[in-house]
Backbone as a printed PyTorch tensor [residue, N CA C, xyz], in Angstrom:
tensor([[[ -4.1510,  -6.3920,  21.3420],
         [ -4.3480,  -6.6210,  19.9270],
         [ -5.5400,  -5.7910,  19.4640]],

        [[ -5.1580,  -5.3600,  18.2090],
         [ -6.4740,  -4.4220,  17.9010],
         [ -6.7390,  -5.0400,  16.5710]],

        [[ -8.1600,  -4.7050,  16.0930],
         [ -8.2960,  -5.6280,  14.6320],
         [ -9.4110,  -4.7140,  13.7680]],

        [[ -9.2600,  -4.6670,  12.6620],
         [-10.3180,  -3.8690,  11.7060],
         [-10.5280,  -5.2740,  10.4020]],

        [[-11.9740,  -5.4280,  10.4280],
         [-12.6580,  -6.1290,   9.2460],
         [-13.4380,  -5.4220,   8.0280]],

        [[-12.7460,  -5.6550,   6.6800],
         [-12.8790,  -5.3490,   5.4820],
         [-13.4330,  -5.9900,   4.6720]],

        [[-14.0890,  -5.4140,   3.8640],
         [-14.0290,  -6.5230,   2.4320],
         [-14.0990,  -5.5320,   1.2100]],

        [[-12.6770,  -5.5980,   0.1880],
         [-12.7740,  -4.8240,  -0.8610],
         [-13.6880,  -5.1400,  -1.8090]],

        [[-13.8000,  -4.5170,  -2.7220],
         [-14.4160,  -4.7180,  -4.1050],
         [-14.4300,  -5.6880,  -4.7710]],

        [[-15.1510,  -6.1810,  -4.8690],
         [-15.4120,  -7.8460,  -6.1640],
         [-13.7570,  -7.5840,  -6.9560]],

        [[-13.5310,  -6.7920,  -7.5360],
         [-13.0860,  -6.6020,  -8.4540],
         [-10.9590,  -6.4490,  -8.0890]],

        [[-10.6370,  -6.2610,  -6.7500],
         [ -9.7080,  -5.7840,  -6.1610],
         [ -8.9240,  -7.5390,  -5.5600]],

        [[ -7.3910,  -7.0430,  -5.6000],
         [ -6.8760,  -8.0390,  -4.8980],
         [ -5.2560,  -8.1420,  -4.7160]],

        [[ -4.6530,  -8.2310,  -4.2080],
         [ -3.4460,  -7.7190,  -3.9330],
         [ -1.9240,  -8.2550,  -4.5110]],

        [[ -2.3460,  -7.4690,  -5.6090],
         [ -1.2660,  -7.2220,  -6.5660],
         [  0.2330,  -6.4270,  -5.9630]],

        [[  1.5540,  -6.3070,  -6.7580],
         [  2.7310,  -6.0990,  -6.4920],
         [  2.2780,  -4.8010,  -6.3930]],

        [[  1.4670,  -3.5720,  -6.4870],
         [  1.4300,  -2.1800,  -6.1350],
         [  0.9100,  -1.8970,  -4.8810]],

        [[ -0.1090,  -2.6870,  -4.6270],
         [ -1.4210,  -2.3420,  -3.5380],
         [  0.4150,  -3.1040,  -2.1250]],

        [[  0.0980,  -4.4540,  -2.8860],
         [  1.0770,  -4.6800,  -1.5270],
         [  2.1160,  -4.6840,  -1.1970]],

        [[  2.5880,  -4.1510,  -1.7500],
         [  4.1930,  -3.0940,  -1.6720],
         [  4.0210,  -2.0420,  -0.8600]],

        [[  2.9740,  -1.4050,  -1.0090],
         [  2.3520,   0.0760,  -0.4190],
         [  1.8480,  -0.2520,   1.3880]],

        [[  1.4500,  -1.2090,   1.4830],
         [  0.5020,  -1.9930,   2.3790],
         [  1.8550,  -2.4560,   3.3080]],

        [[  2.8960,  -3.2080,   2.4250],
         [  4.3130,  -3.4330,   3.5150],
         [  5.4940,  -2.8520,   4.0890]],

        [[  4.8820,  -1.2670,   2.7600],
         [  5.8640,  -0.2500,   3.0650],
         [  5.5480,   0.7600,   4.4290]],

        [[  3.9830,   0.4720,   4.4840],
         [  3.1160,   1.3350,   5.7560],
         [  3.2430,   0.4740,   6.8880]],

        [[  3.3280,  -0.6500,   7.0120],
         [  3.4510,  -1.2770,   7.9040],
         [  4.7720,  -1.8770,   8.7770]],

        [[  6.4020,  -2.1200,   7.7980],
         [  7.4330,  -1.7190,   8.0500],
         [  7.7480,  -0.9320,   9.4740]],

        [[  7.6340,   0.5280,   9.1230],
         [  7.9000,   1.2090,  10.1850],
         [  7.7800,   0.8650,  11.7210]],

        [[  6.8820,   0.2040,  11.4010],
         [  5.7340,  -0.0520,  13.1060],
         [  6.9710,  -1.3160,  13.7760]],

        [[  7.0210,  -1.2100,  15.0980],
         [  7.3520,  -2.6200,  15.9020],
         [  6.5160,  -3.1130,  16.4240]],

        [[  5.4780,  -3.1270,  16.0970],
         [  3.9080,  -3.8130,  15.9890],
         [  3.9390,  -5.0720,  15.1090]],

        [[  3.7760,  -6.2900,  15.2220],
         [  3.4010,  -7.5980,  14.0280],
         [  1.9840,  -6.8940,  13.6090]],

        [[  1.6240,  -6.7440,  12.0190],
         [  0.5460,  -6.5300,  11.9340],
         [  0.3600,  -7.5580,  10.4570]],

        [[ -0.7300,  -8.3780,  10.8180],
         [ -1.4300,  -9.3730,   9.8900],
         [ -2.6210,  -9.1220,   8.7850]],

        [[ -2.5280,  -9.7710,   8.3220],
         [ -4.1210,  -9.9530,   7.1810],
         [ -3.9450, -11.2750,   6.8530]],

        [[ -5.5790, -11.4440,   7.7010],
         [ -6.2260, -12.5960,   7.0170],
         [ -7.6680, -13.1890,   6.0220]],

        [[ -7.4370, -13.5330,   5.1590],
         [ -8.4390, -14.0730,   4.6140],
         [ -8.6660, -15.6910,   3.9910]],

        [[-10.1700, -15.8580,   4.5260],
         [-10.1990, -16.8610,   4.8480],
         [ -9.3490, -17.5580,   5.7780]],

        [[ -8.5070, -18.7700,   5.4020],
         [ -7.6940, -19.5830,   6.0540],
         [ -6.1400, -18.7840,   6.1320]],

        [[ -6.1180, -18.1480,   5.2890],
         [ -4.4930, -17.6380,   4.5560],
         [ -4.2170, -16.2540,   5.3660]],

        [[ -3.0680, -16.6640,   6.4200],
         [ -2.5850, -15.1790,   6.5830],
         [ -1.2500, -14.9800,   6.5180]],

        [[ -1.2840, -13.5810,   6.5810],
         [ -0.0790, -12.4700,   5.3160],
         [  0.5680, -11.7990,   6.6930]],

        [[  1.8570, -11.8730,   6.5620],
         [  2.6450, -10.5080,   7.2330],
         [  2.5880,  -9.4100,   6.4410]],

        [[  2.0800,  -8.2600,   7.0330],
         [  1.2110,  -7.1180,   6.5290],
         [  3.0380,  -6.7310,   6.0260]],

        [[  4.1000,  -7.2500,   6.6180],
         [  5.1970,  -6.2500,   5.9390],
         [  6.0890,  -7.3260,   5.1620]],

        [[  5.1550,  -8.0440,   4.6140],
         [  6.2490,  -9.1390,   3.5450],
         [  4.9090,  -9.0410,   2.4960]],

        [[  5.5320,  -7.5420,   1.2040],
         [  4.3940,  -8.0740,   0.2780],
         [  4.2730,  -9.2400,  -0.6520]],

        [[  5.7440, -10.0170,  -0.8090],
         [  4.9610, -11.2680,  -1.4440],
         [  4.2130, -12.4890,  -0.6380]],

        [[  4.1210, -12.0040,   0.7890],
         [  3.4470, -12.8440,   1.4780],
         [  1.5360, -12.5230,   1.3320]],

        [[  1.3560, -11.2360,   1.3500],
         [  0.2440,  -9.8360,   0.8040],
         [ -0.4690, -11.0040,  -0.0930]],

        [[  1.0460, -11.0690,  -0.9470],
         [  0.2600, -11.5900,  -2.6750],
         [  0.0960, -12.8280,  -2.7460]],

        [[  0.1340, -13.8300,  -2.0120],
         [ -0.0040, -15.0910,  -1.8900],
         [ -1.2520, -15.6590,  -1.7410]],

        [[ -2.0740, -14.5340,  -0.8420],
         [ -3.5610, -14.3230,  -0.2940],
         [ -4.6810, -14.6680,  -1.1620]],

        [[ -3.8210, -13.8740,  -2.7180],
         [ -4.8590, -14.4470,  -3.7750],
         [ -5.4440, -13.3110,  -3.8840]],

        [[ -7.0840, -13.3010,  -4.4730],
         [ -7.5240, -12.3000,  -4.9030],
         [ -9.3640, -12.7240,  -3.7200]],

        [[ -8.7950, -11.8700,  -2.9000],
         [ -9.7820, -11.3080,  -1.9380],
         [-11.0970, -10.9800,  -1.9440]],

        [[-11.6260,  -9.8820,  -3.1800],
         [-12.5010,  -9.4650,  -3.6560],
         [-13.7250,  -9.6090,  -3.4320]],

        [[-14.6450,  -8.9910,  -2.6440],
         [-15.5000,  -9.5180,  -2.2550],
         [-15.9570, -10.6610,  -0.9310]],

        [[-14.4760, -10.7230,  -0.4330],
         [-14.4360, -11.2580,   0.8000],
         [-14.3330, -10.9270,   2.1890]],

        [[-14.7590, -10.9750,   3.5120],
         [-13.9740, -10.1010,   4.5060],
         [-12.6220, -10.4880,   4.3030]],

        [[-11.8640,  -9.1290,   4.6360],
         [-10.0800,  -9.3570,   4.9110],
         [-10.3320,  -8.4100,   6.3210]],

        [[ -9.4370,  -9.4210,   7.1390],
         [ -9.0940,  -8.9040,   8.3740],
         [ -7.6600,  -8.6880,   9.1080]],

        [[ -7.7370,  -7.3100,   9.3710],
         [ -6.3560,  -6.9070,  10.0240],
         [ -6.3850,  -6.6480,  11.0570]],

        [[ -5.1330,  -6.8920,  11.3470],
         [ -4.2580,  -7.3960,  12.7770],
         [ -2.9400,  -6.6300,  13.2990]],

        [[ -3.1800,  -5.8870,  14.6720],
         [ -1.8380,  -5.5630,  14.5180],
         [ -1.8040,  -5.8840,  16.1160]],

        [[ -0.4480,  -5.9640,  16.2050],
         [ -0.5570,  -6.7380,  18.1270],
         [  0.9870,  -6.4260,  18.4750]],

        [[  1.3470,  -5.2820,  19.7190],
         [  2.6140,  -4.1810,  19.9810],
         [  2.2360,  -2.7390,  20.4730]],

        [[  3.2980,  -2.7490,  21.2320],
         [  3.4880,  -1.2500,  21.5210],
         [  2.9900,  -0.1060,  20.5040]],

        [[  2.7470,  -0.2000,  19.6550],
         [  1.9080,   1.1950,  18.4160],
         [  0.9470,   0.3600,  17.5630]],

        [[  0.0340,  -0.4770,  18.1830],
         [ -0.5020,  -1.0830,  17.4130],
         [ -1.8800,  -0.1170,  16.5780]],

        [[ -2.2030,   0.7380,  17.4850],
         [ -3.1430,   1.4670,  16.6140],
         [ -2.8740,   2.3130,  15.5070]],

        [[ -1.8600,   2.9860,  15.8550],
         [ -1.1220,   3.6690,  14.9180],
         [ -0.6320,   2.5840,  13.6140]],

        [[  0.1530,   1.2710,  13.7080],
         [ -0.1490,   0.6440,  12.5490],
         [ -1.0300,   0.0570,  12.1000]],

        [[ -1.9540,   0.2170,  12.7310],
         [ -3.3580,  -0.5310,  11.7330],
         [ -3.5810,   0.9070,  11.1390]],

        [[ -3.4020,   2.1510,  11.7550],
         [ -4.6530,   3.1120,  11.0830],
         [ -3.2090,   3.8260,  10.3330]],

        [[ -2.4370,   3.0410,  10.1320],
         [ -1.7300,   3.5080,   8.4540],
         [ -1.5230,   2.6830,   7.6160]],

        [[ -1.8990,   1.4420,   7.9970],
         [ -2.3260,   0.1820,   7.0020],
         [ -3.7810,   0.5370,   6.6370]],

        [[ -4.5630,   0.9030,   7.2890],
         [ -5.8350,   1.2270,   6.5770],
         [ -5.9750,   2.2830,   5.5430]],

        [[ -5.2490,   3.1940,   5.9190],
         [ -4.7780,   4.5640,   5.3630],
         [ -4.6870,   4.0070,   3.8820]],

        [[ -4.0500,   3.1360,   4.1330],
         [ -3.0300,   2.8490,   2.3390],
         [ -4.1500,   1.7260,   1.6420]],

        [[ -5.0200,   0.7200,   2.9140],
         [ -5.7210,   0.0310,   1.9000],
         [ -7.1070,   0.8200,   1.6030]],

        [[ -7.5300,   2.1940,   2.4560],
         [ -8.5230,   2.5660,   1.8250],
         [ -8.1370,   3.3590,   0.2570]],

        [[ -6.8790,   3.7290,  -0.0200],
         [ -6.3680,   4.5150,  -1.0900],
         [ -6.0940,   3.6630,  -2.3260]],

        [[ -5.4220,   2.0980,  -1.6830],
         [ -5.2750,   1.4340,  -3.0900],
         [ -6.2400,   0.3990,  -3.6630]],

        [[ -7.2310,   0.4290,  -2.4270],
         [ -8.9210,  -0.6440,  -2.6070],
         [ -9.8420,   0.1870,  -2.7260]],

        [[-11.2460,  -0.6940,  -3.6170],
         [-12.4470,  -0.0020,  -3.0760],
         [-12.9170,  -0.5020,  -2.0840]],

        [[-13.2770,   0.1990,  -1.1730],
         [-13.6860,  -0.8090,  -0.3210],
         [-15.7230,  -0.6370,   0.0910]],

        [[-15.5290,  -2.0330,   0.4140],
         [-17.4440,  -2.1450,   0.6040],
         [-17.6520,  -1.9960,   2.3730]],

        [[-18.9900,  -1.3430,   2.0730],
         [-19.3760,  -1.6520,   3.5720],
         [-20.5700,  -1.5210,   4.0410]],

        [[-20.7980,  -2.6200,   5.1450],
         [-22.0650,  -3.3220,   5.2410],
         [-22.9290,  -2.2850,   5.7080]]])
């Protein structure tokens, strides 16, 4: 299992564009790859699961991917959330 910790922008949160984009990058993979925040976690390739999460903003969000190409789908899930987030960092 490999994992990368985020936290976007106060202002950011995963709307029908960001996580459409986010389930369309993650799809491909036969990797399970997750996001969690707080208590609530998302199948990185079901975006109305993405959007259920709420609005993140300013929170850590942490991803998850656990499979045979797991690096490769985290680092094209990151790909897409550094493009459709701002993202902060400590």
């Amino acid at each position: 299992m490999t994992s990368k910790t985020i936290t976007l922008a106060s202002t950011d949160y995963f709307h029908a564009r960001p996580a459409a984009q986010i389930a369309a990058a993650a799809k491909p993979f036969k990797s399970v790859v997750m996001v969690t925040l707080g208590t609530g976690v998302a199948d990185a390739k079901d975006a109305l699961s993405l959007m259920r999460l709420g609005h993140p903003g300013g929170t850590p969000v942490e991803l998850l991917a656990d499979g045979p190409d797991e690096q490769a789908a985290l680092k094209a899930v990151l790909e897409v959330v550094g493009k459709a987030f701002t993202l902060q960092y400590a």
